[in-house]
C-alpha positions as CSV (number, residue, x, y, z in Angstrom):
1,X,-15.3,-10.0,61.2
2,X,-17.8,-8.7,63.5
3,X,-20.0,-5.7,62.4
4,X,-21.1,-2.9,64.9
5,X,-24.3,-0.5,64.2
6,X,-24.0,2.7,65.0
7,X,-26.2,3.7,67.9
8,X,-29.2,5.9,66.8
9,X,-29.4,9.6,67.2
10,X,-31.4,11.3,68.9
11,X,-33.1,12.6,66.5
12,X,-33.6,9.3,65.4
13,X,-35.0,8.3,68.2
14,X,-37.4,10.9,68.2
15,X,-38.2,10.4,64.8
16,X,-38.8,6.7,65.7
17,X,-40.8,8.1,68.8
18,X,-43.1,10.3,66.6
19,X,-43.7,7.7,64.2
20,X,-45.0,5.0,66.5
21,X,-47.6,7.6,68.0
22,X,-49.1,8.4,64.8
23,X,-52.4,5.9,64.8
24,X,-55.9,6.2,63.4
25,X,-56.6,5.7,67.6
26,X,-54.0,8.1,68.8
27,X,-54.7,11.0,65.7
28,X,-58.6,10.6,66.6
29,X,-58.2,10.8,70.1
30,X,-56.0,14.1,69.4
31,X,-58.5,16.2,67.4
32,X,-60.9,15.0,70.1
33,X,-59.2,16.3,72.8
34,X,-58.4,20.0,70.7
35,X,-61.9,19.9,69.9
36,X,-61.3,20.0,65.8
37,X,-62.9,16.6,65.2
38,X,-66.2,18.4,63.7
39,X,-63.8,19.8,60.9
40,X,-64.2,18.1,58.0
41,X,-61.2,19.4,56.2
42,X,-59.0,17.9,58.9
43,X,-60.9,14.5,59.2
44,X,-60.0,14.4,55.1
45,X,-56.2,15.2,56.2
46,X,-56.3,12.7,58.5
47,X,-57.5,10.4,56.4
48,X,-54.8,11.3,53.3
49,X,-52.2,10.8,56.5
50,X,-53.2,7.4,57.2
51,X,-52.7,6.4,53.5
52,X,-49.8,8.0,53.1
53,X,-48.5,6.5,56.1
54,X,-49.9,2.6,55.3
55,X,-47.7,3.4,52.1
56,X,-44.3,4.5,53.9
57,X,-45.0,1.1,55.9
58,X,-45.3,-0.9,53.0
59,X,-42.2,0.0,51.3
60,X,-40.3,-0.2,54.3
61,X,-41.5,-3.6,54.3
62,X,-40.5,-4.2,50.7
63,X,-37.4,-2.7,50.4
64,X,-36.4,-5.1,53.6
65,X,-37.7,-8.0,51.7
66,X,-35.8,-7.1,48.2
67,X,-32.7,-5.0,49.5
68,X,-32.6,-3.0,46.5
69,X,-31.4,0.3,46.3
70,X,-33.9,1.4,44.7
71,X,-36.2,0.1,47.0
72,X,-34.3,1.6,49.8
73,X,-34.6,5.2,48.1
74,X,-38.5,4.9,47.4
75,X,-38.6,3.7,50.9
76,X,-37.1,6.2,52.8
77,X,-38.5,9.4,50.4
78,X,-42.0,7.9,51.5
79,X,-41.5,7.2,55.5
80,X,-39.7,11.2,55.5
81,X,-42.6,12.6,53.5
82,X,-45.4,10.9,55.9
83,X,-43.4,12.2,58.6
84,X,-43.3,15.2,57.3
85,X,-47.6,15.7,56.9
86,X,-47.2,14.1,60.3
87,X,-45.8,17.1,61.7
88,X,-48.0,19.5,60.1
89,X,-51.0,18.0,60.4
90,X,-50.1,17.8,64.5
91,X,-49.3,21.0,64.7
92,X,-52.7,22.3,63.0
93,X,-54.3,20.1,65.4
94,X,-53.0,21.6,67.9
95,X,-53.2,25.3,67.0
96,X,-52.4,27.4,69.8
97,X,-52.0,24.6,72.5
98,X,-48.3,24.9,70.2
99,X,-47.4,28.0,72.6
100,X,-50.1,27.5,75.3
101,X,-49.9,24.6,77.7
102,X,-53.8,24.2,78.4
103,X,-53.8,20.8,80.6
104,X,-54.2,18.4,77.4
105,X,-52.8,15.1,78.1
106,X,-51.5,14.0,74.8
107,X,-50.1,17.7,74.0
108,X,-46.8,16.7,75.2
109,X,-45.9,13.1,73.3
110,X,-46.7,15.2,69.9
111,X,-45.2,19.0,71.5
112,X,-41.4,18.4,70.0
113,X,-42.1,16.8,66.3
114,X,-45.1,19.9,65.8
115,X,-43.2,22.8,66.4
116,X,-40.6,21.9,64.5
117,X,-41.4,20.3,61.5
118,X,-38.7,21.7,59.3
119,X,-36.2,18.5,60.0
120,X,-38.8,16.3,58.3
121,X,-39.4,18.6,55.7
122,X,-35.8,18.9,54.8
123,X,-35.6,14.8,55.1
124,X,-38.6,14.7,52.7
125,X,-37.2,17.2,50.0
126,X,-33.3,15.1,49.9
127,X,-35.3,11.9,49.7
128,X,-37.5,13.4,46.6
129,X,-34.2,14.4,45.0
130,X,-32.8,11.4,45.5
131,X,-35.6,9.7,43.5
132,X,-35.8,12.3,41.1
133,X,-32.3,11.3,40.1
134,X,-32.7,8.0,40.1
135,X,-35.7,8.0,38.1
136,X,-34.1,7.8,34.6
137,X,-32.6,4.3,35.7
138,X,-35.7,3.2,37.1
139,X,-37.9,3.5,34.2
140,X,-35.1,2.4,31.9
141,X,-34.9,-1.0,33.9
142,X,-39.1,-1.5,34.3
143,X,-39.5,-1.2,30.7
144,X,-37.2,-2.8,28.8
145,X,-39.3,-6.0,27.3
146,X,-42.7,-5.7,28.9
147,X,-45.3,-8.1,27.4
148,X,-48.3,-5.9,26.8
149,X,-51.2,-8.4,26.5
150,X,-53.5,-8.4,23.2
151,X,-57.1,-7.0,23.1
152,X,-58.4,-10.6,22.8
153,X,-57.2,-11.5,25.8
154,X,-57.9,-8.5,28.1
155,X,-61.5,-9.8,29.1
156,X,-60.2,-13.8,29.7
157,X,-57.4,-11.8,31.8
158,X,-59.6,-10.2,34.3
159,X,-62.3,-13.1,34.5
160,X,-58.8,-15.8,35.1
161,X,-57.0,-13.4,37.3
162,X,-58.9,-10.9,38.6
163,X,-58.3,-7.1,39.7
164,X,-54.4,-8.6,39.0
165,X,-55.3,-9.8,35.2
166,X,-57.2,-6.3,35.5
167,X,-54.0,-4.6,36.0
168,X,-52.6,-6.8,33.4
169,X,-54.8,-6.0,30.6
170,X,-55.2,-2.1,31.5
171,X,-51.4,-2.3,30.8
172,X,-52.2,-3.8,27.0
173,X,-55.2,-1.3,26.9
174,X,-52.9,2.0,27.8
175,X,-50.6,0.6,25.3
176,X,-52.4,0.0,22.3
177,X,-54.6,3.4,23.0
178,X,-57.5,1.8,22.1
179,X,-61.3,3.1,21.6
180,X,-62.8,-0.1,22.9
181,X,-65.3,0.6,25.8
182,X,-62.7,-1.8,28.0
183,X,-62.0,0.7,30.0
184,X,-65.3,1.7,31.0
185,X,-67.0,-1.2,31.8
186,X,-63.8,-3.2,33.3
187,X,-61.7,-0.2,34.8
188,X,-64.4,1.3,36.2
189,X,-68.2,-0.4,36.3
190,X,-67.0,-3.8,37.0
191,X,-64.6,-2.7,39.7
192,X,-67.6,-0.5,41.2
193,X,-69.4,-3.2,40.8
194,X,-67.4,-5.7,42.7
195,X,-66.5,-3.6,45.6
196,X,-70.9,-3.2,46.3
197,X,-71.4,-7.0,45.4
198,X,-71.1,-8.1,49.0
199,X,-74.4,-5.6,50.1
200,X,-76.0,-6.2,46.5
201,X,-77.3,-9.2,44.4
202,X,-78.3,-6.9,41.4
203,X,-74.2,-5.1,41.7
204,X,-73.1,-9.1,41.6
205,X,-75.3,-10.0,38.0
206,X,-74.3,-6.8,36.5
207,X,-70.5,-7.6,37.3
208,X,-70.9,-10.7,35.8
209,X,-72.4,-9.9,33.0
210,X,-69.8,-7.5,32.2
211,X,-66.8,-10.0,32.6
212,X,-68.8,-12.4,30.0
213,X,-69.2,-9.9,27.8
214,X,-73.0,-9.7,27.4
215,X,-72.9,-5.8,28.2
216,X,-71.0,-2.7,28.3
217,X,-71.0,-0.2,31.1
218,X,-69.6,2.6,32.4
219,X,-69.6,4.6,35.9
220,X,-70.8,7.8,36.6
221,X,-71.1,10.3,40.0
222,X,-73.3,13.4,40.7
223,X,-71.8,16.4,41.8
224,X,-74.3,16.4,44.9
225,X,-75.9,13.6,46.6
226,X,-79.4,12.9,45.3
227,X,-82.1,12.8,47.5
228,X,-83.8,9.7,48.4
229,X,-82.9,6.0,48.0
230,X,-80.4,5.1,45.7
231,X,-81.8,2.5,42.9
232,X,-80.3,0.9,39.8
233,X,-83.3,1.5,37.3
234,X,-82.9,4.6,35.1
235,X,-84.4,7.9,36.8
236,X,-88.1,8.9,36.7
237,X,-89.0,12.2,34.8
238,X,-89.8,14.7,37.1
239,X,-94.1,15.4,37.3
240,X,-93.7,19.1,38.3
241,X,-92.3,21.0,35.5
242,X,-90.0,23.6,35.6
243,X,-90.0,27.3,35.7
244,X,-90.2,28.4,32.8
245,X,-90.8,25.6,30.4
């Protein structure tokens, strides 16, 4: 028996047309050309975007690879609700270039998907729904006999496996709701840690002395920057005193 697909839509194949424009290159070269990328709130956006849309791709890929309907539901919710930032974040780029056609070159490959956004928004909130409802089954079926690993093993977890035996033993260490400083020093110093070991020798000794166990750590970030160079002894008292004291 031969099987026929059913030829796309067209707004499918705008959909598919929008998607394969949205780019770090092509999204930069945008806000260049509209003159927004000085703002800071839309760089951030843009960044959130690209996550959001690496995401969508991966559980497309996943969802091909396992053919799960599960899969297939997460999948789609994702690639509908990237579309859908997509769309707005276009069409904030854009501004009033929406109405006003000022001679900007790229205005007219992202025109159609920004001023009307509402088709991917609507995609986005049936996708949602459709993994609200399935939600109850999913949990269900990815907790039924889990193995959550003992304290005493948490620490020869991550130095055998790794940020996976990290994830491993964070599981034991969520279930057992422990007081241990495991989560400090492993969740968030030693991972810290190892992302800055490539540019730092001292970052490398401290991460290995916390996956022997010889210290405990912890991470902490200022509100604002300090000023100067960053160092990893304790900070020096100040010498001017102040107002007041």
């Amino acid at each position: 028996m031969t099987t026929h697909n059913a030829p796309p839509t067209a707004r499918e194949e705008s959909t598919s047309a929008f998607a394969r424009l949205l780019t770090s290159d092509n999204l930069s070269a945008l806000m260049r050309s509209t003159w927004t990328w000085d703002d800071r709130a839309l760089r951030r956006d843009l960044a959130v975007l690209l996550v959001d849309l690496n995401a969508a791709d991966a559980a497309d890929a996943a969802a091909k690879s396992d053919d799960s309907p599960q899969g297939q539901i997460r999948a789609r919710t994702l690639h509908a609700r990237a579309m859908s930032s997509a769309a707005h974040f276009v069409a904030t780029v854009l501004g009033p270039k929406l109405i006003a056609d000022t001679g900007n070159p790229m205005r007219e490959h992202f025109l159609t998907a920004a001023i009307d956004p509402g088709g991917f928004d609507r995609a986005a909130a049936a996708g949602f729904a459709g993994v609200r409802d399935d939600a109850p089954a999913y949990i269900e079926t990815h907790t039924q006999q889990l193995d959550y690993p003992s304290p005493s093993t948490w620490m020869d977890l991550v130095r055998d496996g790794g940020k996976s035996g990290l994830g491993a033993a964070m599981r034991g260490y969520g279930n057992s709701l422990s007081n241990s400083p495991f989560y400090g020093s492993m969740g968030l110093a030693w991972q810290t840690l190892r992302a800055v070991s490539r540019d730092s020798g001292r970052a490398t000794e401290y991460a290995d002395q916390i996956a022997a166990g010889k210290i405990s750590a912890t991470l902490a970030a200022a509100n604002k920057p300090a000023r100067g160079i960053l160092r990893w002894s304790a900070p020096v008292p100040s010498k001017h005193p102040r107002a007041g004291s």
